[in-house]
PyMOL Python script that loads the backbone (N, CA, C, O; Angstrom):
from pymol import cmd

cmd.read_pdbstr("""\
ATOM      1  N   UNK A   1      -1.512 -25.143  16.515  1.00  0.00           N
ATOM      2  CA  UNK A   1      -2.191 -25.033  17.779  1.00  0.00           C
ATOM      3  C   UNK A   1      -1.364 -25.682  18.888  1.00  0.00           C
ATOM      4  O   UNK A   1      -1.289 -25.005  19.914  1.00  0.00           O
ATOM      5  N   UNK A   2      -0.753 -26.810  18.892  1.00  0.00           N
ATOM      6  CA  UNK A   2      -0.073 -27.354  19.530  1.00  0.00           C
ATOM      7  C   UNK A   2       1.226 -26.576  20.016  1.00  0.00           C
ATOM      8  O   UNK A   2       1.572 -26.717  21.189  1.00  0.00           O
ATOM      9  N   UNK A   3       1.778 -25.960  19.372  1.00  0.00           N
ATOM     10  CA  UNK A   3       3.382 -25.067  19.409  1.00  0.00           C
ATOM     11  C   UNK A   3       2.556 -23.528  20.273  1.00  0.00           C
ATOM     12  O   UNK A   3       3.074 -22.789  21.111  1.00  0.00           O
ATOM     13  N   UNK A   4       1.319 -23.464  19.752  1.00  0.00           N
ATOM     14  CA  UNK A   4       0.296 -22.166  20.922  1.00  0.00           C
ATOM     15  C   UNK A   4       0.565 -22.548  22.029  1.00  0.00           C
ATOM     16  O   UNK A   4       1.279 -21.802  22.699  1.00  0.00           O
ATOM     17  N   UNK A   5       0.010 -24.091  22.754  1.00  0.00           N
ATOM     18  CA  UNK A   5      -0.554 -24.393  23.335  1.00  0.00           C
ATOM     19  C   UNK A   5       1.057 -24.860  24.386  1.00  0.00           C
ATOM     20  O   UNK A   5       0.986 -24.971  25.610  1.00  0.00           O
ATOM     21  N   UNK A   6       1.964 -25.006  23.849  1.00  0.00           N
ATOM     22  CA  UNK A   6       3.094 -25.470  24.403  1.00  0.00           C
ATOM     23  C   UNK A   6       3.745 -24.297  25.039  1.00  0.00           C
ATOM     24  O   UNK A   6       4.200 -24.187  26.178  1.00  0.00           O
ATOM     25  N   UNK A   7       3.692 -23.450  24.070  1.00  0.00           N
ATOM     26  CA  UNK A   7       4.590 -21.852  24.480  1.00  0.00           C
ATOM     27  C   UNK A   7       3.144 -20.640  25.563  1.00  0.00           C
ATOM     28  O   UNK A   7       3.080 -19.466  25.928  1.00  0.00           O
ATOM     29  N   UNK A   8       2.429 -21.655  25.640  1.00  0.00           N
ATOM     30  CA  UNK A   8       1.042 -20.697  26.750  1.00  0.00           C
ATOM     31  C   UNK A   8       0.773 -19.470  26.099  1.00  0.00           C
ATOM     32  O   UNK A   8       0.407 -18.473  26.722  1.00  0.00           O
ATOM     33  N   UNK A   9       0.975 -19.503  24.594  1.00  0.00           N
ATOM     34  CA  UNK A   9       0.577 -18.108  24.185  1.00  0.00           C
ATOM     35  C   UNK A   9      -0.989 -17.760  24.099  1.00  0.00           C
ATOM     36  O   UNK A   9      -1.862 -18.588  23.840  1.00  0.00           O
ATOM     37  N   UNK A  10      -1.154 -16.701  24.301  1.00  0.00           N
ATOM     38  CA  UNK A  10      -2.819 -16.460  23.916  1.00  0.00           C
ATOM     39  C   UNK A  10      -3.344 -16.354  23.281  1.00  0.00           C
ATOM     40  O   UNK A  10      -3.226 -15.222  22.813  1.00  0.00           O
ATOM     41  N   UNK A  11      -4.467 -17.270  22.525  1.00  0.00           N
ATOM     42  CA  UNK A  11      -5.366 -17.459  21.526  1.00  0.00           C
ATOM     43  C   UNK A  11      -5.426 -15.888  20.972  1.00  0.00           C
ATOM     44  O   UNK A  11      -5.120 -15.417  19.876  1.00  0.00           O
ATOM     45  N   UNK A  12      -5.979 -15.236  22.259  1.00  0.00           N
ATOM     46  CA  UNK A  12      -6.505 -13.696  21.824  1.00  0.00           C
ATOM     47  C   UNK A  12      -5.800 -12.535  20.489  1.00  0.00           C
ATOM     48  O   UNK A  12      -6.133 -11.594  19.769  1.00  0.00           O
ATOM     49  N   UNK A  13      -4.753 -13.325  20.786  1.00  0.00           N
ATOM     50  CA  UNK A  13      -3.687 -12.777  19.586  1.00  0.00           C
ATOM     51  C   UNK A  13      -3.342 -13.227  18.745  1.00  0.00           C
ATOM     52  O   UNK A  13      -2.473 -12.668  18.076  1.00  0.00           O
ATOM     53  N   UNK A  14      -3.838 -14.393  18.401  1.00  0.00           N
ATOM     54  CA  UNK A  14      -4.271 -14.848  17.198  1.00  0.00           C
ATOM     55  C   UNK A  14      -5.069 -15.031  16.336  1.00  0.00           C
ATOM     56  O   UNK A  14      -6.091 -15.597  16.725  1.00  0.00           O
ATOM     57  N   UNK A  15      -5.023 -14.752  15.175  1.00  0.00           N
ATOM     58  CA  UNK A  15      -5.873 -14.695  13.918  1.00  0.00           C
ATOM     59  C   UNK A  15      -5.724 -15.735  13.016  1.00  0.00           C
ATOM     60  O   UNK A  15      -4.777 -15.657  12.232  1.00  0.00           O
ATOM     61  N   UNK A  16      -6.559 -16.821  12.955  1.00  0.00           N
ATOM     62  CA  UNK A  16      -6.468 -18.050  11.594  1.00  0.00           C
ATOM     63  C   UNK A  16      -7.984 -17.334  10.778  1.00  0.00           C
ATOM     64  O   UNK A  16      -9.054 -17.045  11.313  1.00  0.00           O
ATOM     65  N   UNK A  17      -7.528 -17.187   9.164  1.00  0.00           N
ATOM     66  CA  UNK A  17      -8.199 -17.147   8.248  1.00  0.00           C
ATOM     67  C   UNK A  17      -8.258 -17.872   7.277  1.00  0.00           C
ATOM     68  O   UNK A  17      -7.582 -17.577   6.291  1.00  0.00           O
ATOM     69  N   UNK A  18      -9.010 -18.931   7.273  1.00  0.00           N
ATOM     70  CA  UNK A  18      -9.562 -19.834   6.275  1.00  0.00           C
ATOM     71  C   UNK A  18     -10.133 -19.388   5.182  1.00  0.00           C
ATOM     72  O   UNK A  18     -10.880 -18.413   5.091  1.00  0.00           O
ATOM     73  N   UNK A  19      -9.662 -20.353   4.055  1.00  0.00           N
ATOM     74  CA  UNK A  19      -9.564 -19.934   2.650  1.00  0.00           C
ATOM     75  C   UNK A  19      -9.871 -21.005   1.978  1.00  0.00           C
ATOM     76  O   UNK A  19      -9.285 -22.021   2.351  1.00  0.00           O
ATOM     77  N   UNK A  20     -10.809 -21.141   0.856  1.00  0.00           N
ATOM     78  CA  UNK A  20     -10.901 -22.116  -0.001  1.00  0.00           C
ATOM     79  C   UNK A  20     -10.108 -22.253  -1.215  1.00  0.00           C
ATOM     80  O   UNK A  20      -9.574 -21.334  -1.837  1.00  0.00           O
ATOM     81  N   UNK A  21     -10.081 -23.916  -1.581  1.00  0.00           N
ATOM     82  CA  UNK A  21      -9.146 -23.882  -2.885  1.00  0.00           C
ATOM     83  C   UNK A  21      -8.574 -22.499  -3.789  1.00  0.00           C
ATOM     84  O   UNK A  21      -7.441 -22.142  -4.110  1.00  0.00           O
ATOM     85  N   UNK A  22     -10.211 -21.807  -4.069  1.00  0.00           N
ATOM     86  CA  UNK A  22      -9.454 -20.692  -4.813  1.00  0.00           C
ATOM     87  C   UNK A  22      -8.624 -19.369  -3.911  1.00  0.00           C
ATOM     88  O   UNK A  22      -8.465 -18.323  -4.541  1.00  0.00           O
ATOM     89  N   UNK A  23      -8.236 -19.414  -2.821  1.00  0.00           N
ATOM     90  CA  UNK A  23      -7.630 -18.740  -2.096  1.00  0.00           C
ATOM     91  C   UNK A  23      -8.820 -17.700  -1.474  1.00  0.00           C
ATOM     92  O   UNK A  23      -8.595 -16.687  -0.812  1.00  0.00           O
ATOM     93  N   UNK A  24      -9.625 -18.022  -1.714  1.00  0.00           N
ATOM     94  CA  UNK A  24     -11.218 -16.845  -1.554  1.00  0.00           C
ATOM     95  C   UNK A  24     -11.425 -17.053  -0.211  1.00  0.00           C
ATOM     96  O   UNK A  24     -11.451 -18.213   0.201  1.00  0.00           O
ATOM     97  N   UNK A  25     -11.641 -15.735   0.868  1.00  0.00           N
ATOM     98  CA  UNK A  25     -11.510 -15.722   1.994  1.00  0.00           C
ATOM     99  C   UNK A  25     -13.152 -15.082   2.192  1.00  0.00           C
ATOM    100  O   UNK A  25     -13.643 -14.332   1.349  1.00  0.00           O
ATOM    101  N   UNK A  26     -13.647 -15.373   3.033  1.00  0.00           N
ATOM    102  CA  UNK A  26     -14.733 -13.901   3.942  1.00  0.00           C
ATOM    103  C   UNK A  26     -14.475 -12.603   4.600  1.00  0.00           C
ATOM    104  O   UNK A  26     -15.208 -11.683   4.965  1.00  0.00           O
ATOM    105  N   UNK A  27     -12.905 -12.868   4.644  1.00  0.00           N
ATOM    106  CA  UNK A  27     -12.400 -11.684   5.525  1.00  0.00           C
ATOM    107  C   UNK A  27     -12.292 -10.300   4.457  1.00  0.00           C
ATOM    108  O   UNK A  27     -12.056 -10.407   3.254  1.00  0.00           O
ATOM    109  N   UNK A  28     -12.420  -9.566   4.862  1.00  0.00           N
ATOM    110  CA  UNK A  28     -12.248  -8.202   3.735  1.00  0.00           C
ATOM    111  C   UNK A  28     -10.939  -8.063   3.479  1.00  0.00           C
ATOM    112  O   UNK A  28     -10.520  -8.251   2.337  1.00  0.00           O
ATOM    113  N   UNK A  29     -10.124  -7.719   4.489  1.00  0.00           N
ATOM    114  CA  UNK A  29      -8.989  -7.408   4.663  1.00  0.00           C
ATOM    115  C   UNK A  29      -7.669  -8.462   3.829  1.00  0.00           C
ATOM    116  O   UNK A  29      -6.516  -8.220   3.473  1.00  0.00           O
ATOM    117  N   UNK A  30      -8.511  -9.635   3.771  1.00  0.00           N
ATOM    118  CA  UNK A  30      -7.742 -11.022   3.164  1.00  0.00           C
ATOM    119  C   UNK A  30      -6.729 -10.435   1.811  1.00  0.00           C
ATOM    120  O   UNK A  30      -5.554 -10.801   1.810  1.00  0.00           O
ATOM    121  N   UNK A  31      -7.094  -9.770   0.987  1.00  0.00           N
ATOM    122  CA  UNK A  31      -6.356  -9.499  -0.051  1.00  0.00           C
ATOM    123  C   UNK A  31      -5.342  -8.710   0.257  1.00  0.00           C
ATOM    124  O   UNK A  31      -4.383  -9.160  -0.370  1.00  0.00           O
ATOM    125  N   UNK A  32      -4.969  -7.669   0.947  1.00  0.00           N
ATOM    126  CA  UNK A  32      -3.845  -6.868   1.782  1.00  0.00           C
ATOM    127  C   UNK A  32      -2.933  -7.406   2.289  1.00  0.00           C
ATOM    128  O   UNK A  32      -1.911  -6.823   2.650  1.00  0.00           O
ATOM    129  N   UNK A  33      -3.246  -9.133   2.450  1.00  0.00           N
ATOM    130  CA  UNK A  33      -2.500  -9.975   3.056  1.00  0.00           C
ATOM    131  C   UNK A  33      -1.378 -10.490   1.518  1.00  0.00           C
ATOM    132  O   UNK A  33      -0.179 -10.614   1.767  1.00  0.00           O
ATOM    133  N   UNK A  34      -1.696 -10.665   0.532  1.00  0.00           N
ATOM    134  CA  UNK A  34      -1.076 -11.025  -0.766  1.00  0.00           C
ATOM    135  C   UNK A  34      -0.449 -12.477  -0.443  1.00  0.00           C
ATOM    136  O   UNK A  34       0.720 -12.855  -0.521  1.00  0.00           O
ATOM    137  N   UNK A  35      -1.504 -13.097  -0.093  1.00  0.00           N
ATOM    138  CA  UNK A  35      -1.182 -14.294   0.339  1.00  0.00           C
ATOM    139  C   UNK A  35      -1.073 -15.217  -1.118  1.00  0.00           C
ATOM    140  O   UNK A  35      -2.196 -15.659  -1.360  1.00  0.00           O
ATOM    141  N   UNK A  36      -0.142 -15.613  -2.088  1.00  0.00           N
ATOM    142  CA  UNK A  36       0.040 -16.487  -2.955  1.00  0.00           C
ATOM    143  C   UNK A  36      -0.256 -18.142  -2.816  1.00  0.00           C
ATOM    144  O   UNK A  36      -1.076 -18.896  -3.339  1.00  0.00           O
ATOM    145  N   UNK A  37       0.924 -18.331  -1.762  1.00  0.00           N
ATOM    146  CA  UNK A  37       0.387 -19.819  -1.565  1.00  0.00           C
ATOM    147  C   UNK A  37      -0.036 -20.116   0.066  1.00  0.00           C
ATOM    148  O   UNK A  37       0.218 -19.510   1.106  1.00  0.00           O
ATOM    149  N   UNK A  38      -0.884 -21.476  -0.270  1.00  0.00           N
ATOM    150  CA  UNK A  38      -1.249 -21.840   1.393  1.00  0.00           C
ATOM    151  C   UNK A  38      -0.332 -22.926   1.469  1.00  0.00           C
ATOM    152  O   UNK A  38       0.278 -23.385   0.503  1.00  0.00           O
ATOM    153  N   UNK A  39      -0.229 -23.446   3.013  1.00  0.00           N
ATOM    154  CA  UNK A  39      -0.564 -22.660   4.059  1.00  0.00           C
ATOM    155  C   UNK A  39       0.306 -21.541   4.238  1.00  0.00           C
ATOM    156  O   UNK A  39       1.510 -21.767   4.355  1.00  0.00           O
ATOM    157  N   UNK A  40      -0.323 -19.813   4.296  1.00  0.00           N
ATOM    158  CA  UNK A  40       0.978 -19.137   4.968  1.00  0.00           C
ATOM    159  C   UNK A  40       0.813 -18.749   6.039  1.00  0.00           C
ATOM    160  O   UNK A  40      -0.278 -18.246   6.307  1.00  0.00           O
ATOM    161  N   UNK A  41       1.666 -18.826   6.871  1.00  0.00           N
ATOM    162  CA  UNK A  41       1.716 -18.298   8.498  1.00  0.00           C
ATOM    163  C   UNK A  41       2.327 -16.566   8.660  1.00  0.00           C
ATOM    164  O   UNK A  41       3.490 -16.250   8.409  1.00  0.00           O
ATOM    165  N   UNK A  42       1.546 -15.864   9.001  1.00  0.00           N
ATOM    166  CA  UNK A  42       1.808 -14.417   8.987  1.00  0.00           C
ATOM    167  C   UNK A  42       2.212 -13.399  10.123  1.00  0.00           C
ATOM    168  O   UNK A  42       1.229 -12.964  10.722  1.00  0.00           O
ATOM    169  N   UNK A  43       3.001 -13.086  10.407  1.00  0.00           N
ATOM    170  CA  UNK A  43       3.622 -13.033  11.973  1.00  0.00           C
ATOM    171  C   UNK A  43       3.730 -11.102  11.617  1.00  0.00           C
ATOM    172  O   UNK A  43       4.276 -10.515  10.683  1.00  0.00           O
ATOM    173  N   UNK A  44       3.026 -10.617  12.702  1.00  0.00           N
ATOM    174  CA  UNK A  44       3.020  -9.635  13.217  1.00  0.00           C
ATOM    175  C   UNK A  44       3.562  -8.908  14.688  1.00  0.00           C
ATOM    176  O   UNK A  44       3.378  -9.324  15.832  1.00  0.00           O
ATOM    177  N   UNK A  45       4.071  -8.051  14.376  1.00  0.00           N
ATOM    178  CA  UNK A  45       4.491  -7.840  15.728  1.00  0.00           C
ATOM    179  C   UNK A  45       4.514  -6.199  15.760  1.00  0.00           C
ATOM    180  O   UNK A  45       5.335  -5.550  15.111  1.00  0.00           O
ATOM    181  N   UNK A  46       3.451  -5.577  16.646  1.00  0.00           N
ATOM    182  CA  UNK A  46       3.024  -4.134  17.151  1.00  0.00           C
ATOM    183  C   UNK A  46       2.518  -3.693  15.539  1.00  0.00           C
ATOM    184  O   UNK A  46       2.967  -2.689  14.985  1.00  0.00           O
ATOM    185  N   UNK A  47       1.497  -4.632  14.884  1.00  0.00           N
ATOM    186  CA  UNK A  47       0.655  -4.413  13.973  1.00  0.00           C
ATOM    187  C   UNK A  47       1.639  -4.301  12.903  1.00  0.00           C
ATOM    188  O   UNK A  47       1.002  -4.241  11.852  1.00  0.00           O
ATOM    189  N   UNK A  48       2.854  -4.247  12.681  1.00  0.00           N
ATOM    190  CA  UNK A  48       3.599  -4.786  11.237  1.00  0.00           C
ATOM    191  C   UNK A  48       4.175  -6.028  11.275  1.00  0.00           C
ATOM    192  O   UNK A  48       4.541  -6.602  12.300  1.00  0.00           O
ATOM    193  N   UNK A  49       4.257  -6.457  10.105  1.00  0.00           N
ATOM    194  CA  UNK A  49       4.032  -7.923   9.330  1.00  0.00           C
ATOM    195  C   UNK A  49       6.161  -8.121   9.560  1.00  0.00           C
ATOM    196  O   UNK A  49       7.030  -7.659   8.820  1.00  0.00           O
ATOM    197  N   UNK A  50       6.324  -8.923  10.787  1.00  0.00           N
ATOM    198  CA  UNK A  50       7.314  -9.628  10.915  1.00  0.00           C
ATOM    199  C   UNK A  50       7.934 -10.403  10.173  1.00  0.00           C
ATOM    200  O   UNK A  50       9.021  -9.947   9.818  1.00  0.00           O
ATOM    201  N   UNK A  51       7.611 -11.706   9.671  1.00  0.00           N
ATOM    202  CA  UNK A  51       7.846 -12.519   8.757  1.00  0.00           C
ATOM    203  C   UNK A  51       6.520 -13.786   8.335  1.00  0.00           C
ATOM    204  O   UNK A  51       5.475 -13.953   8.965  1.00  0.00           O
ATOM    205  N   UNK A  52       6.852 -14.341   7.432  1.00  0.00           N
ATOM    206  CA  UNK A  52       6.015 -15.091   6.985  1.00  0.00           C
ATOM    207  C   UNK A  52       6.790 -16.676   6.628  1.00  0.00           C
ATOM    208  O   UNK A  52       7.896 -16.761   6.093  1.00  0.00           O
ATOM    209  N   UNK A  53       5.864 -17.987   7.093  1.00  0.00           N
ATOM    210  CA  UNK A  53       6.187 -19.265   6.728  1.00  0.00           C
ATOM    211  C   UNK A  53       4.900 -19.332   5.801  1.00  0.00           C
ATOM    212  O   UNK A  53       3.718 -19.265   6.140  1.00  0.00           O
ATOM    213  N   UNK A  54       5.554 -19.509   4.305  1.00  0.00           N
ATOM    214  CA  UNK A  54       5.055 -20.287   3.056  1.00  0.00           C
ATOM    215  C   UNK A  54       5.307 -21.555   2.797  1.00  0.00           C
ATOM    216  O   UNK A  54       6.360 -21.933   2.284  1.00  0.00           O
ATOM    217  N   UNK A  55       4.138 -22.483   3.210  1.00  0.00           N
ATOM    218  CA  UNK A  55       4.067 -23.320   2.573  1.00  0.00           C
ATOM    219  C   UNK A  55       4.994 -24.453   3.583  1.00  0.00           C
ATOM    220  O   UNK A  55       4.576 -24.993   4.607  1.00  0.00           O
ATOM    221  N   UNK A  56       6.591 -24.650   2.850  1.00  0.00           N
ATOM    222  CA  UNK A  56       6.891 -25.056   4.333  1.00  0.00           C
ATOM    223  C   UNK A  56       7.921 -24.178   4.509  1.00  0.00           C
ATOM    224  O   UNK A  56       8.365 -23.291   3.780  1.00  0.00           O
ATOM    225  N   UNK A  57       8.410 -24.796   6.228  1.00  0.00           N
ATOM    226  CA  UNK A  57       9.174 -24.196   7.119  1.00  0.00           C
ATOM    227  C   UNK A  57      10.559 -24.283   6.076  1.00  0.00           C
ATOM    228  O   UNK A  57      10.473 -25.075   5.137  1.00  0.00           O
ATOM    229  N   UNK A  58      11.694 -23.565   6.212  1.00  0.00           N
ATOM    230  CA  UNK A  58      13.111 -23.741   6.134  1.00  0.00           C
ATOM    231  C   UNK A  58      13.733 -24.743   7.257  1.00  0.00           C
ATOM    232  O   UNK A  58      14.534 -25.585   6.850  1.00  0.00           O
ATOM    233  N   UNK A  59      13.502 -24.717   8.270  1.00  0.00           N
ATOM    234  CA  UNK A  59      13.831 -25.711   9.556  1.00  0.00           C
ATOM    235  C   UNK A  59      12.700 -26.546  10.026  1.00  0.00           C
ATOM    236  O   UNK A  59      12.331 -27.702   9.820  1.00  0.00           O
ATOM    237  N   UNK A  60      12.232 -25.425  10.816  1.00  0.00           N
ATOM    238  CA  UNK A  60      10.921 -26.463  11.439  1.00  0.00           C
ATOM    239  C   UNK A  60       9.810 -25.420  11.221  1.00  0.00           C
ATOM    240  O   UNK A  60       9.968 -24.380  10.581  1.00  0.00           O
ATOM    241  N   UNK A  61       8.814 -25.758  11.744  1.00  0.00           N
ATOM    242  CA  UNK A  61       7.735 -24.623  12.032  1.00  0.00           C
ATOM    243  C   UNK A  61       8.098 -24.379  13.066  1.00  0.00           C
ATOM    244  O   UNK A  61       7.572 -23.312  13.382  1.00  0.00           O
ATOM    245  N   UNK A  62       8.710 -24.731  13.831  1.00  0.00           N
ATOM    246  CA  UNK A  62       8.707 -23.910  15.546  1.00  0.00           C
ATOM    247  C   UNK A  62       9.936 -23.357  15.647  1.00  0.00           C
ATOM    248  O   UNK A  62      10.048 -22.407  16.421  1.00  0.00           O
ATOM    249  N   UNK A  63      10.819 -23.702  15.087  1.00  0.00           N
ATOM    250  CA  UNK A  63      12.324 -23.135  14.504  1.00  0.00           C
ATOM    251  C   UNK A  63      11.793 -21.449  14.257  1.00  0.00           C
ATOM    252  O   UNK A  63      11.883 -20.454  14.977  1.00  0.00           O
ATOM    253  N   UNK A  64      11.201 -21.677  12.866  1.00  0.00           N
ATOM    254  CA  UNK A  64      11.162 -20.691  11.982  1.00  0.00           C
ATOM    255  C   UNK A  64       9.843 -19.860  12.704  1.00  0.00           C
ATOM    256  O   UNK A  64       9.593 -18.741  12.255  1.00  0.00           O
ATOM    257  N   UNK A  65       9.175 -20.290  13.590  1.00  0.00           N
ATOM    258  CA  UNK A  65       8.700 -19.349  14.273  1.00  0.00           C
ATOM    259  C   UNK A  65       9.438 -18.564  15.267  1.00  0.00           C
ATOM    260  O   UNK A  65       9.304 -17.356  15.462  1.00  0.00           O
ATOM    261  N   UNK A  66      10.085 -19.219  15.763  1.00  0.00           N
ATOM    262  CA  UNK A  66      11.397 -18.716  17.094  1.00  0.00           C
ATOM    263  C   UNK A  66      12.135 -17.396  16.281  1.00  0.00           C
ATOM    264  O   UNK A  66      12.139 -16.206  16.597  1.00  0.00           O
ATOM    265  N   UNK A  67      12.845 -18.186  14.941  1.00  0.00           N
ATOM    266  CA  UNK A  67      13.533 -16.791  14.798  1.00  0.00           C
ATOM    267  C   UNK A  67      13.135 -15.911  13.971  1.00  0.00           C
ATOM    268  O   UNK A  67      13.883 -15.037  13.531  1.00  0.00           O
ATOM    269  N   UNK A  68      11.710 -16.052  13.607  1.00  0.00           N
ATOM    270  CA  UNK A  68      10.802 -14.586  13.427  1.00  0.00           C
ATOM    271  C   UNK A  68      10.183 -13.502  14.011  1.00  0.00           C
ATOM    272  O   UNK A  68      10.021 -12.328  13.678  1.00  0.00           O
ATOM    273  N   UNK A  69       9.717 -14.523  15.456  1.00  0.00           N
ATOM    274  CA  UNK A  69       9.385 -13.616  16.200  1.00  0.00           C
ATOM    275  C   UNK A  69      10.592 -13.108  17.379  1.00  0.00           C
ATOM    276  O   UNK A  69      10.301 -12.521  18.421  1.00  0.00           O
ATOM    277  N   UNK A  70      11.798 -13.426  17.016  1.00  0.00           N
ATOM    278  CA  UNK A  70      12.708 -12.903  18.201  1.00  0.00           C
ATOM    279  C   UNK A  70      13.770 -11.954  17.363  1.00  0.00           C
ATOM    280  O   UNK A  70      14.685 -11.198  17.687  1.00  0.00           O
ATOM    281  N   UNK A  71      13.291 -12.300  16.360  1.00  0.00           N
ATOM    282  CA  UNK A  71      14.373 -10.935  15.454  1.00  0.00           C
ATOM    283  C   UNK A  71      13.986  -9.917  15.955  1.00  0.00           C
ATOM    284  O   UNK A  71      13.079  -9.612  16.730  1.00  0.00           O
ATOM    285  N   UNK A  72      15.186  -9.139  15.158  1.00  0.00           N
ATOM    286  CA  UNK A  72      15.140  -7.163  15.858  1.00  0.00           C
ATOM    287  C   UNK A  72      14.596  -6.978  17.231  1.00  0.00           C
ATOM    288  O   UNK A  72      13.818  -6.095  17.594  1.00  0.00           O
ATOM    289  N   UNK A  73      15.047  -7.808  17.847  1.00  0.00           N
ATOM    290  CA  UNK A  73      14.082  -7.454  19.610  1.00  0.00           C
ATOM    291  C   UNK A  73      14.953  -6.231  20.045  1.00  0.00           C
ATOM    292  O   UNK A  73      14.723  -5.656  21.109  1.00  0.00           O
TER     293      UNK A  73
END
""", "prot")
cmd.dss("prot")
cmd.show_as("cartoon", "prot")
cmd.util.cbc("prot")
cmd.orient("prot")
C-alpha cells in the first residue's frame, strides 16, 4: 500500500484477494490464478498476467515491481 500510495497509483486498479492458511479464497475466479505460495503479487497489464512476486522479491518489492510493470512497453 505504501509503494501505491507513493507512485499515486489508483486503488481502482487494484485487486487484493485474501486467502486463508489453506490458500481458500471467496473469490471464484481465485483458482485460475494457480497461486502456490503466499504472499503472491500478480501484475496485469491490458487484462494479461505480466509477472508475478512469490513470496519474496529478487531485489526489492518496488524494484521487482518497476521492472515488471515496465517490461515490453
Amino acid at each position: 500500500m505504501k509503494i501505491l500510495d507513493l507512485w499515486q497509483f489508483s486503488l481502482e486498479k487494484v485487486t487484493f484477494i485474501g486467502v486463508d492458511n489453506g490458500k481458500l479464497s471467496p473469490i471464484g475466479e481465485y483458482t485460475n490464478l494457480d497461486i502456490q505460495r503466499v504472499p503472491a503479487f500478480i501484475f496485469f497489464k491490458k487484462n494479461n498476467e505480466a509477472g508475478r512476486i512469490i513470496e519474496n522479491p529478487m531485489t526489492s518489492l518496488e524494484q521487482d515491481m518497476v521492472n515488471i510493470l515496465t517490461r515490453n512497453e
